[in-house]
C-alpha positions, 0 to 999 in steps of 0.5 A: 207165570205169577208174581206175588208181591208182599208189603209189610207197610210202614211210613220209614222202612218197608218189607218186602217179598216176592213169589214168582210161579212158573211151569217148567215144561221140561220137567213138568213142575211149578218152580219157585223163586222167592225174595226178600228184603227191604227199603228205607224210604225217602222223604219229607211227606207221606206222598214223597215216601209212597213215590219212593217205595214205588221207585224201589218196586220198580227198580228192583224189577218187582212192577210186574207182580199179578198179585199185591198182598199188603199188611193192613193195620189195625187199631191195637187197645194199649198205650202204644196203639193210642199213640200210633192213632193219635199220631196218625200212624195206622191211617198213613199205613193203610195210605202207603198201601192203598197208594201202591195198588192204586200206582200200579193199577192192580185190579181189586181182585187180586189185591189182598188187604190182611191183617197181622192176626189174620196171617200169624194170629198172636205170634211175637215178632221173635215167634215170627222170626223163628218160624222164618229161619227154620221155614226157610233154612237160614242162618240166623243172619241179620234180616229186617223184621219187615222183610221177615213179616212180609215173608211170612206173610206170602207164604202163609197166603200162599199155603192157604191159597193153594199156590204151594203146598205147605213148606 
């Protein structure tokens, strides 16, 4: 059996989403449970934040994933990237998660530092959203974009991995 874990890092509020993979010996096939959601963190300081989103990870029994997939940020050229630069922001995105890896001591090769366009290429935040309520035949109910973005995230690794084919 596996767990994978996806973080769709950010310093206020964090996506999440899990896979877990089992074998089910009766009927001879893998069997798959999907969550999601997300936590608004606590905290003055970048480091009580990071305490905080641990605390979330193992309250919500998510501590025993094999595998932690972690959007990693980029520099973007336009206003809004410079300010985040500026302002530290993606420097303090990539410290939330490599707080987590190092937190839960996830050994290096099974921990995945992806980037937006990696996992969705250009795709709108919107774009993101359709893909996941028909992917996932939801209603277009209110869910966070950051869980919706650590979903997406998961499954697109996990098509591309092999861990299941593609939905």
């Amino acid at each position: 059996m596996s767990k994978a874990l996806s973080i769709d890092c950010s310093v206020n509020t964090v996506g999440f989403a899990t896979l877990q993979i089992s074998y089910d010996e009766q009927e001879k096939q893998k069997a798959f449970d999907w969550t999601y959601g997300m936590w608004k963190l606590e905290g003055l300081s970048l480091l009580e934040r990071c305490r905080d989103l641990c605390h979330y990870i193992q309250q919500t029994d998510n501590a025993d994933f094999t595998d932690l997939l972690i959007e990693w940020p980029m520099f973007y050229e336009s206003t809004k990237g410079q300010i985040a630069a500026e302002q530290s922001y993606t420097i303090n995105l990539a410290a939330v998660g490599a707080y987590l890896a190092g937190f839960f001591h996830t050994p290096v090769n099974r921990v995945r530092l992806i980037t937006a366009p990696q996992w969705k290429g250009n795709a709108s935040k919107e774009v993101t959203a359709r893909r996941f309520f028909r992917k996932f035949d939801i209603n277009h109910m209110h869910v966070d974009h950051n869980a919706v973005d650590a979903c997406m995230m998961l499954l697109a690794t996990a098509e591309k991995e092999g861990w299941l084919m593609p939905l």
